[in-house]
C-alpha positions as CSV (number, residue, x, y, z in Angstrom):
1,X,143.4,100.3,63.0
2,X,145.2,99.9,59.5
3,X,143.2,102.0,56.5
4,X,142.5,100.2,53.1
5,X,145.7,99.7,51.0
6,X,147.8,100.2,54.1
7,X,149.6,96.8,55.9
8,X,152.6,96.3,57.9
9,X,155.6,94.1,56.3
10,X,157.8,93.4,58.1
11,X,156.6,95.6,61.3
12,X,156.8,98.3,58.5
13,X,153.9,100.3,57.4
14,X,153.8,100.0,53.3
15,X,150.9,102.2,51.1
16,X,150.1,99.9,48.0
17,X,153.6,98.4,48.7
18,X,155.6,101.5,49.2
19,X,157.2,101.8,52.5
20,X,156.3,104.7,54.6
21,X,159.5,105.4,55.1
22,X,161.0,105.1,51.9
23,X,158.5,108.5,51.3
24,X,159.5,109.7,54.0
25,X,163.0,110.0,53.0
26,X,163.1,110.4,49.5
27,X,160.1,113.9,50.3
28,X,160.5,114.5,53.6
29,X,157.7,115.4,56.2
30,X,155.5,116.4,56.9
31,X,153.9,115.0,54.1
32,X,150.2,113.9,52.2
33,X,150.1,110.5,51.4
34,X,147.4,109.0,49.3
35,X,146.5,105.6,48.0
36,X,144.8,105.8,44.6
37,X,143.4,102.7,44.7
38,X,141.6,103.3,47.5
39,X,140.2,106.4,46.1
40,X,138.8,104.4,42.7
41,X,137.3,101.8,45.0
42,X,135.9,104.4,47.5
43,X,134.1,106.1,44.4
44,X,133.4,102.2,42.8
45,X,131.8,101.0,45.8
46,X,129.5,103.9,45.3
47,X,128.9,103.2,41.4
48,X,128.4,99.3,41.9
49,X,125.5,99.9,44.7
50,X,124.0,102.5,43.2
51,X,124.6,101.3,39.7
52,X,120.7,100.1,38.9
53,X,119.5,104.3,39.8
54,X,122.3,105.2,37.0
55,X,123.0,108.2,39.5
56,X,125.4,111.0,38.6
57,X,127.7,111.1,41.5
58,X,129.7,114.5,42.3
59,X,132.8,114.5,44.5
60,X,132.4,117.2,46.5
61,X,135.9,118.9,45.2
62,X,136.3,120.9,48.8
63,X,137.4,117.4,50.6
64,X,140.3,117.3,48.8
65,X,141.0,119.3,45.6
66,X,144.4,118.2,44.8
67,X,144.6,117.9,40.7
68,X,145.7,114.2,40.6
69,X,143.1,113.5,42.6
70,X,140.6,115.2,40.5
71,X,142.1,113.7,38.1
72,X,141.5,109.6,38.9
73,X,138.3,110.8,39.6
74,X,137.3,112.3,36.2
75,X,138.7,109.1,34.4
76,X,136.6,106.8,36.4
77,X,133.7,108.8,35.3
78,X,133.0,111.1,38.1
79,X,130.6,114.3,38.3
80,X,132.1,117.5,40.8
81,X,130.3,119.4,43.5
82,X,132.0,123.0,43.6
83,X,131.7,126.0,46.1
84,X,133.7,128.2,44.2
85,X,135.0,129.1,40.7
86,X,138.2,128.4,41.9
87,X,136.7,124.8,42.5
88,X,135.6,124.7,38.9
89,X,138.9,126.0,37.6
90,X,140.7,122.9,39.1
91,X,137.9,120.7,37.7
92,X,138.5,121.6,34.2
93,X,142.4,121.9,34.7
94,X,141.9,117.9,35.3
95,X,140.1,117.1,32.9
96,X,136.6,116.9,34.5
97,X,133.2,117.5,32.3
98,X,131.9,121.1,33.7
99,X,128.7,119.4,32.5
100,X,128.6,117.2,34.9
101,X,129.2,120.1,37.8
102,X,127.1,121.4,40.3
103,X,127.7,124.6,41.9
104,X,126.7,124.7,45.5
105,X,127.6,127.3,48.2
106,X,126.0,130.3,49.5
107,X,128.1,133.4,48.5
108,X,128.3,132.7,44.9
109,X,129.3,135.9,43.6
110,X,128.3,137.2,40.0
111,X,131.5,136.3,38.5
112,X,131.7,133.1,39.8
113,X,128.2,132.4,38.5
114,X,129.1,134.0,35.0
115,X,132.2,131.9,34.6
116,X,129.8,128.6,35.6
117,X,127.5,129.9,33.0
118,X,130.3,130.0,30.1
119,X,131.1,126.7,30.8
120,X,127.7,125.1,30.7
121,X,127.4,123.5,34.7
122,X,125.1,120.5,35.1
123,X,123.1,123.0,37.6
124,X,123.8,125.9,40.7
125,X,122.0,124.7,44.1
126,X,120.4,127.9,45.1
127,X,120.8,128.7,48.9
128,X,118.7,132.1,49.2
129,X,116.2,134.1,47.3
130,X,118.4,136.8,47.3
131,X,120.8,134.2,45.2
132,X,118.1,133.0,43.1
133,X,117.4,136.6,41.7
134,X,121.6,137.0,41.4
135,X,122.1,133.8,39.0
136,X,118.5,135.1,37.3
137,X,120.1,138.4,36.5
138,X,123.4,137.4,35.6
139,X,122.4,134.7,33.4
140,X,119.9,137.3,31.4
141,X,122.5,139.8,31.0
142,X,124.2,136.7,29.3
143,X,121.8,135.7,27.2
144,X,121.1,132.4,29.2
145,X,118.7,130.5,31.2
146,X,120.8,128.7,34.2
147,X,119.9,125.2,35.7
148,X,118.8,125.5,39.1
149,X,118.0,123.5,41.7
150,X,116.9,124.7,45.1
151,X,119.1,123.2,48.5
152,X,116.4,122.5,51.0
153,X,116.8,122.9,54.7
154,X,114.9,119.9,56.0
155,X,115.4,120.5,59.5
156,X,116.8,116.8,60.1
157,X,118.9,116.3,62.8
158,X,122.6,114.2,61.5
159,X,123.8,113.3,64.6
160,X,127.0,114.6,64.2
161,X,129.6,117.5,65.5
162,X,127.3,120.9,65.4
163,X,130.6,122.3,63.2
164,X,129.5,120.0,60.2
165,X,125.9,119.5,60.7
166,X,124.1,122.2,57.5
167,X,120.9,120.7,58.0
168,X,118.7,122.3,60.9
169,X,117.3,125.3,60.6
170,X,119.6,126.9,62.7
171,X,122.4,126.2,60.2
172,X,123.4,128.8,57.2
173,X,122.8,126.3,54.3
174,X,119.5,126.3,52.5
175,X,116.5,127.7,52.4
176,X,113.6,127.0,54.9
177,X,111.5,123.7,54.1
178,X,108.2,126.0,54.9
179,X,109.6,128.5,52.1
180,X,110.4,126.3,49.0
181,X,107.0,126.1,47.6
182,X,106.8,129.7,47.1
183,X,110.1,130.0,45.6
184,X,109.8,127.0,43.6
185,X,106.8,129.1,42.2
186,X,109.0,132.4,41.8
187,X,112.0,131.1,40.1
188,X,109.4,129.2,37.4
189,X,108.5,133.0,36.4
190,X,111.9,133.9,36.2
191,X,113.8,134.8,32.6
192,X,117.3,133.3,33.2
193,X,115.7,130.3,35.0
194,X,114.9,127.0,34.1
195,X,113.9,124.8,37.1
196,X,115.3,121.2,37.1
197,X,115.9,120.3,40.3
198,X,115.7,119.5,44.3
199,X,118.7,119.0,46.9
200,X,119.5,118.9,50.3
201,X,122.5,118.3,52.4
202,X,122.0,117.7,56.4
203,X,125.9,117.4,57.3
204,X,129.1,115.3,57.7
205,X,130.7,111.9,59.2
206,X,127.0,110.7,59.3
207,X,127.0,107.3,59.9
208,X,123.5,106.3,60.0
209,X,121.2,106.0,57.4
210,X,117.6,107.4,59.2
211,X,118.7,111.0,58.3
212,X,119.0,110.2,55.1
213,X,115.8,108.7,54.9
214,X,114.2,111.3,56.6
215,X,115.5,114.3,54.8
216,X,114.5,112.3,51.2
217,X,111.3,111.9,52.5
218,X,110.6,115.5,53.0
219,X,112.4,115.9,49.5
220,X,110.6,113.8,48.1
221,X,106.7,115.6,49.8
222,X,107.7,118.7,47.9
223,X,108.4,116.7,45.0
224,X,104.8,116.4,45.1
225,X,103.4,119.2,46.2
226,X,105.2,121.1,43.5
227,X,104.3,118.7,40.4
228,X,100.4,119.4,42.0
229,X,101.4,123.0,40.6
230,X,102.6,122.2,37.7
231,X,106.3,122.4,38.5
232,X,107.8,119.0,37.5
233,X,111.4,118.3,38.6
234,X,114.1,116.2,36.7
235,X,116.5,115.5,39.4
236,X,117.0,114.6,43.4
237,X,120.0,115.2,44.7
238,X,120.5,113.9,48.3
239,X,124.2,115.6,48.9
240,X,127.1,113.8,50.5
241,X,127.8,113.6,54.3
242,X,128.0,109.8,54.9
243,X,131.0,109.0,56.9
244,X,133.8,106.6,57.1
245,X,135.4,104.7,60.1
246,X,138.0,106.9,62.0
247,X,137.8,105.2,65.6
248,X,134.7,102.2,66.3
249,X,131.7,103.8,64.3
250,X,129.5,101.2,62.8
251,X,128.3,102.7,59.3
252,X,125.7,100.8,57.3
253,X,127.2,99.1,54.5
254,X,126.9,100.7,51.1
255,X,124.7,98.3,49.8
256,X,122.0,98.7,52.5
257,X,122.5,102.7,51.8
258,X,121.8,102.4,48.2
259,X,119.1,99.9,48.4
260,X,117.3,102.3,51.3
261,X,117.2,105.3,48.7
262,X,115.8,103.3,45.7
263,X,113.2,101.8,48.0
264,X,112.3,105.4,48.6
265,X,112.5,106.3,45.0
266,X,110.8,103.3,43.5
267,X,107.9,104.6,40.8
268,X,110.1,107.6,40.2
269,X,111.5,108.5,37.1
270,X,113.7,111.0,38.8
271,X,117.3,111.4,38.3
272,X,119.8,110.6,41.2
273,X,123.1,113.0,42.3
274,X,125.1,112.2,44.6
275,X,127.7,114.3,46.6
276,X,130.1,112.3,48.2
277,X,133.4,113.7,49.3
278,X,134.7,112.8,53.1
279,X,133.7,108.6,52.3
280,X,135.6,109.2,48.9
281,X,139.1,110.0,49.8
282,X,138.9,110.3,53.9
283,X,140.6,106.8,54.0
284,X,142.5,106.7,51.6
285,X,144.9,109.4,52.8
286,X,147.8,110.0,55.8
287,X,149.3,112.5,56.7
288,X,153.7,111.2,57.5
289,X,155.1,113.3,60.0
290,X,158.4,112.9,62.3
291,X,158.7,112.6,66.5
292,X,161.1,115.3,66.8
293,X,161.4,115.2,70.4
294,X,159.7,112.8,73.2
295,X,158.8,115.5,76.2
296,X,157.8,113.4,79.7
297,X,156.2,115.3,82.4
298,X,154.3,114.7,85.7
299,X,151.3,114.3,84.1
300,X,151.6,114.2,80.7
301,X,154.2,112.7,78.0
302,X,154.1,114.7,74.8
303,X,155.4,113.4,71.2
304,X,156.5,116.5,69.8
305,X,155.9,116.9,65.6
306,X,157.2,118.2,62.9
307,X,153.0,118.6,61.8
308,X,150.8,121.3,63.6
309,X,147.3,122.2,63.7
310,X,148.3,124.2,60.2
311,X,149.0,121.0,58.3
312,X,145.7,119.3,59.9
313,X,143.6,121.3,61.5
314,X,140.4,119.1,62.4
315,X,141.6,117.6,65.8
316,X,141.8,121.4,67.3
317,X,139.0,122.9,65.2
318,X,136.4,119.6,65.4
319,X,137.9,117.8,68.9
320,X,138.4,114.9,66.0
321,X,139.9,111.9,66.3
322,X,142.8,110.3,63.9
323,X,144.1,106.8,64.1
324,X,147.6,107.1,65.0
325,X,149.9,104.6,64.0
326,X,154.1,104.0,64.7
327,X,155.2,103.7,61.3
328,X,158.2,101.6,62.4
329,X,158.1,98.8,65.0
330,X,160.3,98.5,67.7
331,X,160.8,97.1,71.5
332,X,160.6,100.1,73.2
333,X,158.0,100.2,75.9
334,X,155.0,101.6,75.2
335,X,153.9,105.0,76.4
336,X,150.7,107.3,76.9
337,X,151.3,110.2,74.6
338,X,149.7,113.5,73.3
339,X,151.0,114.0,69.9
340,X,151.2,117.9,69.2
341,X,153.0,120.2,67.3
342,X,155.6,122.9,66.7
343,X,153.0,125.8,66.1
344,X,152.3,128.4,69.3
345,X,149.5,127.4,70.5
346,X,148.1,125.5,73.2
347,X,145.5,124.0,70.4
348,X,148.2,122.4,68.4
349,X,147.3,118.9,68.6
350,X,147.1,115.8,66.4
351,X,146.0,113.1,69.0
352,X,145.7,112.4,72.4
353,X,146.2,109.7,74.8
354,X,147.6,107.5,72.4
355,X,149.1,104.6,73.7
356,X,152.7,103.8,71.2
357,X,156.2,102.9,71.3
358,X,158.4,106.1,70.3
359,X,161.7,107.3,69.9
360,X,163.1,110.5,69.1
361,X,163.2,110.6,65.1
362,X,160.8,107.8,64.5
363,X,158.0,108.4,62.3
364,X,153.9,108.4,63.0
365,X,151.0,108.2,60.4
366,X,148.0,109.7,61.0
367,X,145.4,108.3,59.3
368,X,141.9,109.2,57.6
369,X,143.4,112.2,56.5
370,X,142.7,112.3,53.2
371,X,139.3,114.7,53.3
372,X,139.4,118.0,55.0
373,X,143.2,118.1,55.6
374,X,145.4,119.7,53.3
375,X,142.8,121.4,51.0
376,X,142.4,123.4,55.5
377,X,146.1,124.1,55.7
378,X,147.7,127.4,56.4
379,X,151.1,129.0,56.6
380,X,150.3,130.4,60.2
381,X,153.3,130.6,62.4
382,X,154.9,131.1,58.3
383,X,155.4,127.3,58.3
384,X,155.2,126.1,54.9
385,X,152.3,123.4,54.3
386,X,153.2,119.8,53.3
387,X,154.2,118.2,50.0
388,X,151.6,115.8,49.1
389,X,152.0,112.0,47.5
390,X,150.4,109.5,45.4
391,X,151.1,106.2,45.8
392,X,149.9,103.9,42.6
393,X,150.9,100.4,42.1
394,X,153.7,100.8,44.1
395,X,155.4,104.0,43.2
396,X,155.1,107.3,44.2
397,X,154.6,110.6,42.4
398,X,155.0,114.0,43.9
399,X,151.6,115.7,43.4
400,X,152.4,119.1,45.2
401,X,155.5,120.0,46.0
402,X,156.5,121.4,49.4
403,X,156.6,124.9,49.5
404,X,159.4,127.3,50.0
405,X,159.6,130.5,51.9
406,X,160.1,132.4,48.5
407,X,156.7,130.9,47.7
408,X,154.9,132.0,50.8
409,X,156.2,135.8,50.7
410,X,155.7,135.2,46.9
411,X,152.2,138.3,46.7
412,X,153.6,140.4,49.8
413,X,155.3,143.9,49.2
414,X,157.1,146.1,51.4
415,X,156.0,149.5,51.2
């Protein structure tokens, strides 16, 4: 399975015309490669079927927070979802409208909600009473009334992994659906509140569209149970979480999704937000990395890495799967391999089963990478994390560069 923008010439893999391996050599591996075409249309595809709601639609920043990416996205016109000031730090530093933010997570600490308050957010998703009174208190010490919305907890099932479902009522996200009149009713009395909202967010890598339907439903009950009392909201938000194709996943097109939720919005005057992050840039990333040895055993064969479980961390943490492709044809025979890495641990794998033709040296992509790879990286085993790559119109820019043992031992002291 090729992603967008990616093709074979030649029996060579080429991003927007660049060949894999010219990357490869000229930056090394492993390394983040992204196409940023495929990023604009991922986000245009999402504009054009949406376009007659006018929604504001937020990249959720924590798929993939690298600057340049950021940065296409606020060009095109796009709003942010942030979980931390650090998020909202990168926004600006890329030129995104903190106007057009919404500050979601549930450990929002005073100075992070301060900060979001200085630069005038769109709104904070409120996850707990305890957090409701927090932004109150802040924002009067500041002289300010904050935006809020409340993140409802529908209780709707996503039919995904249990790692990246944040919609049942045994998940952390939220507050319960049977509580949200009554704090609806709260914040309204509230100094440093002005009530403008409603949100939810049942998951990730959803890939049908009845959750969605039912969790706006539910949305959309309160909606009117609150406007009985007076409370009137200015916005839906309906969150992110719809997924892309990593293996044979059949996902509604966009046009059927977008049609589904103004069908359910029709007589509203309510705004739309969006929160799409994973079906932005998911495939519209790889991650390049090198066979450094080819290990066959009685019951296994093993293509051995230069990328562990700390450069991409979903297969061990998730079980997920990656598309795995040779970069380089050849004759060789192919062979059932399990593609791990360097790191110690029996957990550091990429892919399994995968059926390719390897040598020693050649080099793999693995694909759909883009969303929850890199931004999940670590230095464990003190590897240093990959250099990451933009492909436009066929060149490619360095975005991050790799890092360096000075830069990992960079904050540590010997005492």
């Amino acid at each position: 399975m090729l992603t967008p923008q990616l093709e074979r010439i030649n029996g060579e893999l080429h991003y927007e015309g660049v060949a894999l391996s010219d990357i490869a050599t000229r930056f090394a591996t492993p390394t983040y490669v992204y196409s940023r075409k495929a990023i604009l249309d991922n986000f245009v595809a999402y504009q054009n079927a949406f376009s007659a709601l006018n929604p504001l639609i937020c990249y959720a920043v924590k798929a993939n927070s690298n600057l340049s990416v950021l940065a296409t996205l606020a060009r095109a016109g796009a709003g942010f979802d942030i979980v931390s000031a650090g998020e909202l730090r990168r926004v600006i530093s890329a030129g995104g409208d903190p106007r057009k933010v919404i500050f979601s997570g549930v450990a929002k600490r005073a100075d992070e909600i301060a900060f979001a308050l200085s630069q005038d957010i769109y709104c904070f998703n409120i996850e707990s009473e305890s957090e409701l009174h927090r932004v109150n208190d802040v924002a009067a010490l500041h002289g300010k009334r904050a935006r809020i919305t409340f993140r409802i907890n529908p209780d709707v099932d996503p039919k995904t992994h249990p790692y990246i479902s944040t919609g049942l009522k045994s998940n952390k996200f939220g507050v319960a659906h049977g509580d949200a009149i009554r704090l609806y009713a709260l914040a309204s009395t509230l100094p440093g509140i002005e009530v403008h909202g409603i949100e939810c967010h049942i998951g990730s890598q959803i890939t049908e569209l009845s959750p969605f339907v039912d969790a706006l439903r539910r949305l959309l009950a309160l909606v009117d149970q609150l406007a009985a009392r007076g409370i009137r909201l200015e916005h839906i938000d309906l969150g992110g979480g719809r997924g892309i194709v990593y293996a044979d996943e059949k996902l509604a097109p966009m046009t059927e999704f977008a049609k589904t939720v103004a069908d359910e919005l029709r007589g509203r005057s309510m705004h739309l937000l969006l929160e799409p992050g994973r079906s932005i840039v998911g495939d519209a990333g790889l991650l390049l990395t090198r066979v450094e040895f080819l290990k066959h055993g009685e019951t296994k064969n093993f293509a051995i890495v230069d990328a562990g479980m700390n450069d991409l961390i979903r297969p061990t943490l998730y079980d997920a799967f990656h598309p795995v492709e040779a970069v380089s044809a050849n004759s060789v025979a192919p062979t059932r391999y399990d593609i791990v890495g360097p790191v110690c641990e029996s957990g550091d794998w990429l892919a399994k089963e995968r059926l390719l033709s390897l040598r020693e040296g050649d080099l793999i992509a693995v694909l759909c990478a883009g969303a929850y790879g890199m931004v999940m990286s670590s230095n464990y085993n003190t590897r240093a994390r990959p250099s990451e790559v933009l492909v436009d119109r066929g060149n490619a820019h360095v975005i991050r560069e790799r890092e360096s043992f000075e830069d990992m031992v960079a904050h540590e002291h010997v005492v």
